[in-house]
C-alpha positions as CSV (number, residue, x, y, z in Angstrom):
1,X,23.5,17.5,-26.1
2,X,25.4,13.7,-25.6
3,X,24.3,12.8,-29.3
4,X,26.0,16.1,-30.6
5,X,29.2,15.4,-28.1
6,X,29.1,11.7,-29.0
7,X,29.0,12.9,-32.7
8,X,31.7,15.4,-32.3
9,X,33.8,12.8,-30.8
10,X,33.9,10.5,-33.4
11,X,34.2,12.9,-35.8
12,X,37.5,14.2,-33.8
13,X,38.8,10.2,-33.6
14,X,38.0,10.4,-37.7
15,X,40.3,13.4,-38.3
16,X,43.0,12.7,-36.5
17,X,43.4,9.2,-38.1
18,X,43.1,10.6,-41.6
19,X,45.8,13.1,-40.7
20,X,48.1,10.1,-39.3
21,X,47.6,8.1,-42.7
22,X,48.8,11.7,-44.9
23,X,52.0,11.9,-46.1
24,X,53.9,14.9,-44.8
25,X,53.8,16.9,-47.9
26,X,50.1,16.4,-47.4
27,X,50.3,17.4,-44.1
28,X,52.0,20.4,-44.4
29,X,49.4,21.5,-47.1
30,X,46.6,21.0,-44.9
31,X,48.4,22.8,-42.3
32,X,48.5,26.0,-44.3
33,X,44.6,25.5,-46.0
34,X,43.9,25.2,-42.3
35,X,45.6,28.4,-41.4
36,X,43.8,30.4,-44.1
37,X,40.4,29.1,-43.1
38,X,41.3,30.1,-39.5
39,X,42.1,33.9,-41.0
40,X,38.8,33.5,-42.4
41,X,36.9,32.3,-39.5
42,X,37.8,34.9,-37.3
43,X,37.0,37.9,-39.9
44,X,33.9,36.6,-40.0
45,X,33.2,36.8,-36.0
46,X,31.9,40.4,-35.0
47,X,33.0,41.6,-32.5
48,X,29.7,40.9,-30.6
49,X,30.0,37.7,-32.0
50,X,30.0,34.6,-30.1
51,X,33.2,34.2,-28.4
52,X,33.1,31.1,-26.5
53,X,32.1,29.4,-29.8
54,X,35.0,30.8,-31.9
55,X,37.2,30.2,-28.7
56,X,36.3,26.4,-28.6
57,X,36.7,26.4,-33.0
58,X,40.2,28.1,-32.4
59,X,41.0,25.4,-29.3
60,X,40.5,22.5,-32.0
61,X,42.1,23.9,-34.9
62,X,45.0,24.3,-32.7
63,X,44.7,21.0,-31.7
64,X,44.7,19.5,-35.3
65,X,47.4,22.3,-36.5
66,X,49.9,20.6,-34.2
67,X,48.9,17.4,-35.0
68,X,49.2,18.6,-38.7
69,X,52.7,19.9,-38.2
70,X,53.7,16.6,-36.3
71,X,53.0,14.3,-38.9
72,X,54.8,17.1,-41.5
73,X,57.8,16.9,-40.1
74,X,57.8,13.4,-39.6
């Protein structure tokens, strides 16, 4: 389980530097490709489905749409 945190980690410091290096058009375009993908994450969760993974998936996309947003209105 460290390998796959370790991995998720740098794959989280990755991201967020690519989004700082986007211009804000760019940005904003991610943002809204992000918010679709979201829409189609959770119509593809049953209900049974499991909900502390899509909670966790929802956590980080919030985390890099407000990062997205930042750097488009920058």
């Amino acid at each position: 389980m460290d390998v796959l945190a370790g991995e998720l980690s740098a794959l989280a410091t990755v991201v967020v530097r690519l989004i700082e290096t986007i211009t804000p058009e760019q940005a904003a375009y991610a943002h809204e490709a992000l918010l679709i993908d979201r829409d189609a994450i959770r119509i593809g969760t049953s209900a049974g489905g499991p909900e502390l993974e899509l909670a966790t998936t929802e956590r980080a996309l919030d985390n890099y749409l407000s990062l997205l947003i930042d750097v488009a209105e920058s």
